[in-house]
N, C-alpha and C positions, 0 to 999 in steps of 0.2 A: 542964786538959788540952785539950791541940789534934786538931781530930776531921775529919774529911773523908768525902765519899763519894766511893766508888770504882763506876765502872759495872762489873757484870756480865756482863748478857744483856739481851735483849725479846725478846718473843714478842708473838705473835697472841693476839688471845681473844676471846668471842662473848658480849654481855651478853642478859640477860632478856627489853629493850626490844629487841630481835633486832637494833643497831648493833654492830659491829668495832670493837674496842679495840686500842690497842698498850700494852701494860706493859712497861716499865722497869724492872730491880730493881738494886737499888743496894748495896752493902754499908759500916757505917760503920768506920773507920777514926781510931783514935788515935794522936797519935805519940808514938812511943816516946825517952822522955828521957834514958833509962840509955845511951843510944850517943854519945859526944860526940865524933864524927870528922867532925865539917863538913856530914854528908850529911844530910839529912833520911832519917829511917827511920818506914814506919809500920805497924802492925800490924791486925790483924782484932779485932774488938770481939764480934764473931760477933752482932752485931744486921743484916737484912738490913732493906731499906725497898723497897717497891715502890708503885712513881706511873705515872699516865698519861702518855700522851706530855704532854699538853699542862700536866701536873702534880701534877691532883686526886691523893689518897691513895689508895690502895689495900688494906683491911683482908685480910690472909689470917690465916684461922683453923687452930687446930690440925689438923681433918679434910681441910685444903686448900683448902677453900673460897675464895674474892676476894668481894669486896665492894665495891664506891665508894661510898668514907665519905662524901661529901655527897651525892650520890642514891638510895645501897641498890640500885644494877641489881648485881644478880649476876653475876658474871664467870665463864666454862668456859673454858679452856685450847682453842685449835684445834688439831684435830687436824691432823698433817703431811701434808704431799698428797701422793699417790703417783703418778708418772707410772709409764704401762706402756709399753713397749718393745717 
């Protein structure tokens, strides 16, 4: 089976060691075989992957946690910025 990743989104995030991350999150993608009309067709695998920009892994755990799988700095979501008017 042939498999692809597809981009999502990135966002901002704020590690442990107090540097700014950018995540990636990827989704994989099978293609689907049963369609034989010339077109490539592919589907959601519902498996999501998330890497730094520059590649490293990114572990998210059930509670939501992030992780970067080769140095353990903990990853928090940045919060959106709010400009006032």
């Amino acid at each position: 089976m042939e498999r692809k990743l597809h981009f999502l989104e990135s966002f901002s995030a704020k590690g442990t060691d107090g540097s700014p991350y950018k995540v990636l999150v990827y989704e994989h993608m099978a293609r689907d075989e049963s369609v034989a009309d010339g077109i490539d067709h592919w589907e959601s695998t519902g498996e999501l992957e998330y890497r730094l920009g520059g590649g490293e892994r990114v572990e998210v755990h059930k509670d939501g946690s992030m992780r970067v799988a080769r140095s353990g700095v903990q990853l928090h979501r940045a919060e959106a910025e709010h400009t006032l008017h």
